[in-house]
PAZAPA-4460 file (N, C-alpha, C; in steps of 0.05 Angstrom, whole numbers, plus 32768, in hexadecimal, padded with zeros to 4 digits):
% residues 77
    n_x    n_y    n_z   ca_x   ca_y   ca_z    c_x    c_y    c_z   seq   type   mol
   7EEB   7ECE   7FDA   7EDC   7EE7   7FDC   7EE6   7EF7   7FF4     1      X     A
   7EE9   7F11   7FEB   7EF7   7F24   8007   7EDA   7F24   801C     2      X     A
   7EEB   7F2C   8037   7ED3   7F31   804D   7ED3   7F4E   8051     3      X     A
   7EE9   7F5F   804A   7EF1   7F76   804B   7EFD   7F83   8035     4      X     A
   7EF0   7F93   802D   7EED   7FAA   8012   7EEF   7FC0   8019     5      X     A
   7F0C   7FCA   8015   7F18   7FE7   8021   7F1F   7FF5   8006     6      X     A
   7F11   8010   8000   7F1B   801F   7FEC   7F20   803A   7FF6     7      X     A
   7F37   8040   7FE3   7F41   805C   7FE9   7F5D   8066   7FE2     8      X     A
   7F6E   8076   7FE3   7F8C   807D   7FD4   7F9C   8077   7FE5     9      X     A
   7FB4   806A   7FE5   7FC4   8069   7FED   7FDE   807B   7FE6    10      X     A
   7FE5   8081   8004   8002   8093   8003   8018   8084   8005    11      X     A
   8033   809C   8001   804E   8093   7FFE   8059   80AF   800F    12      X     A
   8064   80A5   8023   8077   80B8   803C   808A   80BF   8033    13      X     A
   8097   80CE   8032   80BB   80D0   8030   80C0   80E4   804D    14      X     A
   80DA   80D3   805F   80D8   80DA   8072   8104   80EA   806C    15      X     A
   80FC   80FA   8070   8126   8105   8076   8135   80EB   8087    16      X     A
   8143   80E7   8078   8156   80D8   8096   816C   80EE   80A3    17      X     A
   8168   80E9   80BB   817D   8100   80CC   8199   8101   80C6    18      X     A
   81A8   80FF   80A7   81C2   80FA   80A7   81CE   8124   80A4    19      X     A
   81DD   8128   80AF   81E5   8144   80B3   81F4   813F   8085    20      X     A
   81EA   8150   807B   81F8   815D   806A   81E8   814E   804B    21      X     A
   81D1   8145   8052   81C8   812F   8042   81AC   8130   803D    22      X     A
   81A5   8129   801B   8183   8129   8013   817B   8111   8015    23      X     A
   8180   80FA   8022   8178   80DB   8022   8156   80DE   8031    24      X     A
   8146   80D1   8026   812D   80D1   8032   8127   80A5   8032    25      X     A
   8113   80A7   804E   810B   808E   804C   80ED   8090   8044    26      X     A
   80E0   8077   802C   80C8   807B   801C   80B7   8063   8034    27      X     A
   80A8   806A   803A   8096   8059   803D   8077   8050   8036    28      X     A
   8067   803D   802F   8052   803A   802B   8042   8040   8039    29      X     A
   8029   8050   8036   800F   8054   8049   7FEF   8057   803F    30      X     A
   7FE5   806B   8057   7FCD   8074   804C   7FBC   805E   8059    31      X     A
   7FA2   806F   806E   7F91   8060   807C   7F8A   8046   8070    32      X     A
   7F81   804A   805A   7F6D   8035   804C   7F81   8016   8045    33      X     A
   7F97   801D   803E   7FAE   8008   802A   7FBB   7FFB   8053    34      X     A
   7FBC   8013   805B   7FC5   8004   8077   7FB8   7FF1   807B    35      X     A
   7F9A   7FF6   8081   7F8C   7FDE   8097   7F81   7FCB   807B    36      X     A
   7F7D   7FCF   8063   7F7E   7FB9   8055   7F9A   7FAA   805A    37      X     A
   7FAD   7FA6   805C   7FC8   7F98   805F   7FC7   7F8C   8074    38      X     A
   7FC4   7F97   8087   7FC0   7F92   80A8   7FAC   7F7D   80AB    39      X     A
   7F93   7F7C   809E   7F82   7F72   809A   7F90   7F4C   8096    40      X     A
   7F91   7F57   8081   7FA3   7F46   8063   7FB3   7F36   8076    41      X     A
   7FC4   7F45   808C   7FD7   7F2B   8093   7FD2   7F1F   80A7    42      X     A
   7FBD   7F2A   80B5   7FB3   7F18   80CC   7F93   7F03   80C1    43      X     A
   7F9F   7F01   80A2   7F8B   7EEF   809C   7F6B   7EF4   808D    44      X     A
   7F69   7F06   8096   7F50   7F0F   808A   7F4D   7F14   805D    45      X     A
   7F45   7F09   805B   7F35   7F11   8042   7F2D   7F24   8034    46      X     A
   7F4A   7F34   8027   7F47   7F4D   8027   7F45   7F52   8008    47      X     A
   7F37   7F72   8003   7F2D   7F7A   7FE4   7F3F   7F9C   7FE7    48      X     A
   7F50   7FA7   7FCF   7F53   7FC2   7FCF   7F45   7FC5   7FB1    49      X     A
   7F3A   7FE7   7FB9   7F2F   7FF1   7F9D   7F39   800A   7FA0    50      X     A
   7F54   800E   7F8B   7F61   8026   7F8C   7F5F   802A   7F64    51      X     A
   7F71   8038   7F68   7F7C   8044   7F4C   7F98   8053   7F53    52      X     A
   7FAA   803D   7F49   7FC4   8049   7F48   7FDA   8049   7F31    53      X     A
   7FF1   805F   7F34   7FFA   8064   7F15   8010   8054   7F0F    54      X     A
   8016   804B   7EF6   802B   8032   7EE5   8045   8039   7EF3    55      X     A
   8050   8042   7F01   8066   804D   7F12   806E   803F   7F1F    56      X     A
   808D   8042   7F2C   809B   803A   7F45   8088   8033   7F5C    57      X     A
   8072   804B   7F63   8064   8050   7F7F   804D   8038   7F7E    58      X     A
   8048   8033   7F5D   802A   8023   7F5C   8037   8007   7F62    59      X     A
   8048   8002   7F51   8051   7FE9   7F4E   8054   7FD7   7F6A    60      X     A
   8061   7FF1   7F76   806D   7FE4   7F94   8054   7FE2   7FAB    61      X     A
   8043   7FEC   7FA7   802B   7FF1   7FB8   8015   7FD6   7FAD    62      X     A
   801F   7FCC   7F8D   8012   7FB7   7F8A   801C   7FA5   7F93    63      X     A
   8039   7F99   7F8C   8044   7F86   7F9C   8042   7F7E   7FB6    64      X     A
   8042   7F9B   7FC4   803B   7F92   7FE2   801C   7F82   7FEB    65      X     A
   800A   7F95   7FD8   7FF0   7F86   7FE4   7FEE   7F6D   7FD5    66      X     A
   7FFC   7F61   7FBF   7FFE   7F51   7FBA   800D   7F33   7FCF    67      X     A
   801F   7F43   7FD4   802E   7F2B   7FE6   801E   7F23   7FFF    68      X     A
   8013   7F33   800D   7FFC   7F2E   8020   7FDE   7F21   800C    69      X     A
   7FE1   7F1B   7FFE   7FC1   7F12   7FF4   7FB1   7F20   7FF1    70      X     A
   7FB1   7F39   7FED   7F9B   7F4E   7FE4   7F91   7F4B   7FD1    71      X     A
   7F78   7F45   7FCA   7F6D   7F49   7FB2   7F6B   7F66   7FA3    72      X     A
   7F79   7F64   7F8A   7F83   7F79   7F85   7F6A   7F83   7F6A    73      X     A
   7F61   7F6E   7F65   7F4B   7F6B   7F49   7F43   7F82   7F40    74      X     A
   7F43   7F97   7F4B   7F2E   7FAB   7F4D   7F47   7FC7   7F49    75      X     A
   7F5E   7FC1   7F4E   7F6F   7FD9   7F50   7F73   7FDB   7F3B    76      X     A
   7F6C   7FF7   7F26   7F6F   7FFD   7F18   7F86   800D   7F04    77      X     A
***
């Protein structure tokens, strides 16, 4: 059973990389809520997300991650 039940959307960054003459961007995972559930998640705590995310590249990978940390994912729709 989770001790901590965090809901809310999670984001995806794309940051420019500084290369002179070039569209390369770096993606990263975020968004208050998906942060400190993870954070949570790896220092042990007993964690729950209740999102809704789409059959995509962005969902998939945002599941895996809270997956690999032990997130209970039950609820992500």
């Amino acid at each position: 059973m989770a001790e901590i039940i965090a809901f809310g959307e999670p984001l995806m960054g794309f940051y420019q990389l500084k290369k002179e003459g070039t569209s390369l961007f770096h993606m990263t995972m975020g968004g208050d809520t998906s942060n400190v559930v993870l954070q949570l998640a790896k220092l042990g705590y007993p964690t729950k997300y209740v999102t809704r995310i789409g059959k995509d590249f962005f969902g998939e990978n945002f599941l895996r991650e809270w997956k690999a940390w032990n997130v209970d994912c039950s609820d992500v729709v």
